[in-house]
C-alpha positions as CSV (number, residue, x, y, z in Angstrom):
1,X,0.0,0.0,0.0
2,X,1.7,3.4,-0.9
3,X,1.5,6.0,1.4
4,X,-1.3,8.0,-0.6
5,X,-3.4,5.3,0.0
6,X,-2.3,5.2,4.0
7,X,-3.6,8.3,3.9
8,X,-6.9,8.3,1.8
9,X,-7.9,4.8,4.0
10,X,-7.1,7.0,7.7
11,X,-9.5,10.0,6.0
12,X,-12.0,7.2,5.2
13,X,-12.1,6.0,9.0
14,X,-12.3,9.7,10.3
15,X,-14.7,11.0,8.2
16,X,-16.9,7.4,8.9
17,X,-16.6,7.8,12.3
18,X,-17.9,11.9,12.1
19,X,-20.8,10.8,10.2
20,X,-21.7,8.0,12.6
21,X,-21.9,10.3,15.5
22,X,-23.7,13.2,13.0
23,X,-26.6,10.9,11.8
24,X,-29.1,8.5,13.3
25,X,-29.4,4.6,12.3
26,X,-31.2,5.3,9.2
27,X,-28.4,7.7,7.9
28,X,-25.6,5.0,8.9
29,X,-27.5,2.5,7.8
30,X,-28.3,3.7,4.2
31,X,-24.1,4.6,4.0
32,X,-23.2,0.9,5.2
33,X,-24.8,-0.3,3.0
34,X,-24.3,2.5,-0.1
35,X,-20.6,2.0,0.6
36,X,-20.9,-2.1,0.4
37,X,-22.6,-1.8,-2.6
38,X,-19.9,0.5,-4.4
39,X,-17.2,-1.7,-3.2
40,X,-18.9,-5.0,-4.7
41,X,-19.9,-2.9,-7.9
42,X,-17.8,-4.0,-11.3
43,X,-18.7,-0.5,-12.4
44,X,-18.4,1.3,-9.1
45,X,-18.5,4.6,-11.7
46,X,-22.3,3.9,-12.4
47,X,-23.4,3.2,-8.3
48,X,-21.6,6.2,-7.5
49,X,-24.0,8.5,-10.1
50,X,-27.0,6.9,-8.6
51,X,-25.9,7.1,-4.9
52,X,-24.5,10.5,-4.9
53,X,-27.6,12.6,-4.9
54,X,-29.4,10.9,-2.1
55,X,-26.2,10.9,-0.1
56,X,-27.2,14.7,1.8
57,X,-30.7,13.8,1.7
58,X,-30.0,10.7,3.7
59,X,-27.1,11.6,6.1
60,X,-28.3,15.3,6.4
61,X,-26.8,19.0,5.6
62,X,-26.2,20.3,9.3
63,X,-23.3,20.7,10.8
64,X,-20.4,17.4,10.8
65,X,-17.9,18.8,13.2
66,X,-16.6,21.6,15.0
67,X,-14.8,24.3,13.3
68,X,-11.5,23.5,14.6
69,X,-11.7,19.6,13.0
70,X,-9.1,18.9,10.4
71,X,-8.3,16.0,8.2
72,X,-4.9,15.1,7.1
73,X,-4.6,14.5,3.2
74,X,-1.6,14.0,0.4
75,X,-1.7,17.9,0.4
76,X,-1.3,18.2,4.0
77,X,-4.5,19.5,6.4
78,X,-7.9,20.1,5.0
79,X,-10.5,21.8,7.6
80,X,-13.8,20.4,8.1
81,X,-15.7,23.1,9.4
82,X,-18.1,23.7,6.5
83,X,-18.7,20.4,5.9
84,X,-21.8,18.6,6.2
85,X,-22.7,14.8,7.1
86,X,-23.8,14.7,3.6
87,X,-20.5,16.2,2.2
88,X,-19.0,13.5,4.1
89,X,-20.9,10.7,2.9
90,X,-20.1,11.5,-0.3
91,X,-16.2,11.4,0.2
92,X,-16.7,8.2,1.3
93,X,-18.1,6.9,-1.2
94,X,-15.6,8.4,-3.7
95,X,-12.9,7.0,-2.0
96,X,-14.0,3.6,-1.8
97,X,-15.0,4.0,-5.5
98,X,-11.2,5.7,-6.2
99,X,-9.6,2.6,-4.1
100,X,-11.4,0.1,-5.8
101,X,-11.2,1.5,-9.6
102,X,-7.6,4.0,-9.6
103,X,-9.4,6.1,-11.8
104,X,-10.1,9.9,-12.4
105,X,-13.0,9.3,-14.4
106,X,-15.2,8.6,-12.1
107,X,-14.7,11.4,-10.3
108,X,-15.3,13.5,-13.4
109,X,-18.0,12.2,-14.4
110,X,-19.9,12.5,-11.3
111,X,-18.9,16.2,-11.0
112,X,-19.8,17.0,-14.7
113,X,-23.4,14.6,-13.5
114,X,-24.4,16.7,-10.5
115,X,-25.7,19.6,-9.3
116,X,-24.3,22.6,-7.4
117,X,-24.4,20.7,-4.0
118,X,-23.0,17.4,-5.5
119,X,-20.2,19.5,-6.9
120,X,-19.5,21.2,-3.6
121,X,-19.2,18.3,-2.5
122,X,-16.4,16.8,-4.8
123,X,-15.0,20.1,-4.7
124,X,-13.9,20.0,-1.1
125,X,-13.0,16.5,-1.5
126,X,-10.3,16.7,-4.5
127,X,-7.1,16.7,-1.8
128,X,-8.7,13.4,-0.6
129,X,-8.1,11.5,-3.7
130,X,-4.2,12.3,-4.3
131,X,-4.3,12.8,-7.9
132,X,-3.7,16.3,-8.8
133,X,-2.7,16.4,-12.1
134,X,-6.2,14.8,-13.4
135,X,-7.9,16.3,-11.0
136,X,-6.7,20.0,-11.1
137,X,-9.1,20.4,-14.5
138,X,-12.0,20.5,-12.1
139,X,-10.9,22.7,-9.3
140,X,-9.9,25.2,-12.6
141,X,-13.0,24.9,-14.0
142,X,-14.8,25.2,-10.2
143,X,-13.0,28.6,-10.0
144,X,-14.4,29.8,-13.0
145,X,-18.4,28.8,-12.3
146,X,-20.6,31.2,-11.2
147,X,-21.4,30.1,-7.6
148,X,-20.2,31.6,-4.6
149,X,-21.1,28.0,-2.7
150,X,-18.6,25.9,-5.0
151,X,-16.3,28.7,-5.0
152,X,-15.8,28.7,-1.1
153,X,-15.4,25.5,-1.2
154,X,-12.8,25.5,-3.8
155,X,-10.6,28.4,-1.9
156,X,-11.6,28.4,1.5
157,X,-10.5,25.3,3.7
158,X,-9.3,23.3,1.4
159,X,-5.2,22.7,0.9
160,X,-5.7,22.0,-3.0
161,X,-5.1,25.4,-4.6
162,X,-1.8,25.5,-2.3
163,X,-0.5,22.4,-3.1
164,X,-1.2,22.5,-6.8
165,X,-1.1,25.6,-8.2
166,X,0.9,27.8,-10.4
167,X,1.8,31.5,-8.5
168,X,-0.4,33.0,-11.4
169,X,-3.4,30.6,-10.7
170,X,-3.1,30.9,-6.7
171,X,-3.1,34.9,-6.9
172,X,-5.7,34.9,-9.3
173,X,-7.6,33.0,-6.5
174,X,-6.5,35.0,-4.0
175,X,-8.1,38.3,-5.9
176,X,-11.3,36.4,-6.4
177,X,-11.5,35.9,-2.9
178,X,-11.2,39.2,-1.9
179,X,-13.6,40.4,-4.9
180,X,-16.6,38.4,-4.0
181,X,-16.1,39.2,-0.2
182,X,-14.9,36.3,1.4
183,X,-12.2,36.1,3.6
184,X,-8.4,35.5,2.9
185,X,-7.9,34.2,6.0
186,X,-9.4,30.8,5.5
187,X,-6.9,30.4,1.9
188,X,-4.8,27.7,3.2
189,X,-1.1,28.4,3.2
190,X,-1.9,32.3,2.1
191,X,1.4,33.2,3.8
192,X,3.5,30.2,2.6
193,X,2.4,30.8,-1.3
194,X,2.9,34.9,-1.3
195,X,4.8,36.2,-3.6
196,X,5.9,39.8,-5.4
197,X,3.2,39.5,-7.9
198,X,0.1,39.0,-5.4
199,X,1.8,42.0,-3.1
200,X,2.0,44.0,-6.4
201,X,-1.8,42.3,-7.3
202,X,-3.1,43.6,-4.4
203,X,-1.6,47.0,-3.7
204,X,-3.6,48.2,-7.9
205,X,-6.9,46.3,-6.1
206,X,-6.3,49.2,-3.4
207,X,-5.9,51.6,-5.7
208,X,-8.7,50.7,-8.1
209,X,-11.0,50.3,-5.4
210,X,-9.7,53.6,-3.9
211,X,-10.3,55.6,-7.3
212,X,-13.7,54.3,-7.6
213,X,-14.5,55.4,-4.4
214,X,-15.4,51.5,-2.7
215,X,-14.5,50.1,-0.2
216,X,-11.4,48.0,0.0
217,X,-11.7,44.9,1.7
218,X,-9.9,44.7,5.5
219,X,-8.0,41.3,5.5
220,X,-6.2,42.8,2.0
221,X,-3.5,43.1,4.2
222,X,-2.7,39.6,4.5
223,X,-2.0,39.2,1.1
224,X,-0.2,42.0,0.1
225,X,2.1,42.2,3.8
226,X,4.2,39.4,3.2
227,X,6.1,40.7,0.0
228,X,5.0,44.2,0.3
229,X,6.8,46.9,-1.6
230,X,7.9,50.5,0.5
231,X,4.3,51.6,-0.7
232,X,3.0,48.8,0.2
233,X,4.7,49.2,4.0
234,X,3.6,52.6,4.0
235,X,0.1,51.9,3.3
236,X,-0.2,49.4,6.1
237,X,1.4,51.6,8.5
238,X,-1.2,54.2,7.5
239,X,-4.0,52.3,8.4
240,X,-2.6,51.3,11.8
241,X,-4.9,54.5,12.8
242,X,-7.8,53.1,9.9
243,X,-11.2,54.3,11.6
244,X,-12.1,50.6,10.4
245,X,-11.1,48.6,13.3
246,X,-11.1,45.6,11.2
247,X,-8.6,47.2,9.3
248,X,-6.7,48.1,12.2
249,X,-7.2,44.2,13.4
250,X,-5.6,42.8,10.0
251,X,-2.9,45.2,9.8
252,X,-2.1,44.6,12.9
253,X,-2.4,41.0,11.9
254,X,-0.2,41.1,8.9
255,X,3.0,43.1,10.4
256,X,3.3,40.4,13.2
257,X,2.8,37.6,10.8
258,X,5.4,39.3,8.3
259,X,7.7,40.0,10.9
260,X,7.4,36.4,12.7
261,X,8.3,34.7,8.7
262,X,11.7,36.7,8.3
């Protein structure tokens, strides 16, 4: 057994065990026996597009965890906290259909089969399943849809953009993030993937946002601090006295996070 698939059969048991305690008998029922049937399945591909949808349904869309919950992964941590039973479920399943078949296709074609939800849920699943390179096509083409739902799940929580993209492809992420409002600080590995261009990036998002008279988002600062040009210093330092306190807070933030990485 390779260590990718150490890994993937320890996520399995974790994530089993959250949805046992986050669903009643019927819910771990219905995935005993959902999960047996993909196993014995020749075509596991096929079970997986029929079991898929009824997956939230039947384990539920609450909450699975606490916040703080992480899952370790080939791409190092992924966090749990927006996941639902249902999400979960679903992982499962793909990962005893991945383990039993090797294949990429399945995955795809259940992604390109479903809805927003069901693509959420492969979405935050795609570190899982330790196959980047066929698998980075989808989180692409995730960034690109129109849904702020898939979209979170794409950049926020989940260690795939950081372990697989290109500096161009993560800062373009990054500047999405920021542009549809939600927040920076839940990019995995924001600090560890910054770079000249994303400081750079992020001081002309100021200064377009500044010209047009809008309001430029507070945790900006966590991007642009870690490379930050003498404007770019200058700026933060200015809004050290921000009457935003949440730009004070991420300021703040950023200089002690900048200082601690040198």
């Amino acid at each position: 057994m390779s260590d990718n698939e150490s890994i993937m059969n320890a996520a399995r048991e974790t994530l089993y065990a959250l949805v046992i305690a986050a669903t009643d008998t019927a819910g771990s029922d219905w995935l005993d026996k959902a999960a047996a049937e993909v196993k014995d399945a020749a075509a596991p591909g096929e079970i997986l597009l029929r079991l898929f949808p009824a997956a939230r349904r039947r384990l539920g869309a609450g909450r699975l965890t606490t916040p703080e919950q992480n899952i370790e992964t080939p791409d190092g941590r992924l966090r749990l906290g927006a996941w639902s039973p249902g999400d979960a479920g679903r992982a499962i399943l793909l990962l005893d259909a991945f383990l039993q078949d090797g294949g990429t296709e399945i995955v795809t074609a259940v992604y390109h089969a479903g809805d927003e939800a069901e693509r959420t849920s492969i979405t935050r699943a795609l570190s899982l399943l330790g196959h980047a390179a066929e698998l980075k096509p989808l989180a692409l083409q995730t960034g690109r849809i129109n849904s702020s739902i898939m979209y979170a799940a794409l950049a926020l929580d989940n260690p795939f953009p950081s372990a697989h993209y290109s500096d161009h492809e993560f800062n373009q992420l990054v500047l999405k993030t920021l542009f549809t409002g939600l927040p920076i600080a839940a990019i995995i590995s924001l600090a560890g993937r910054a770079n000249t261009n994303l400081s750079r990036m992020c001081e002309d998002y100021f200064d377009e946002r500044t010209a047009a008279g809008r309001e430029v988002p507070p945790d900006i600062w966590l991007a642009l601090a870690p490379c930050a040009s003498e404007r770019g210093l200058r700026l933060m330092n200015e809004h050290l006295q921000h009457k935003n306190p949440e730009h004070r807070y991420y300021v703040t933030q950023a200089l002690e996070n900048r200082d601690a990485g040198k």
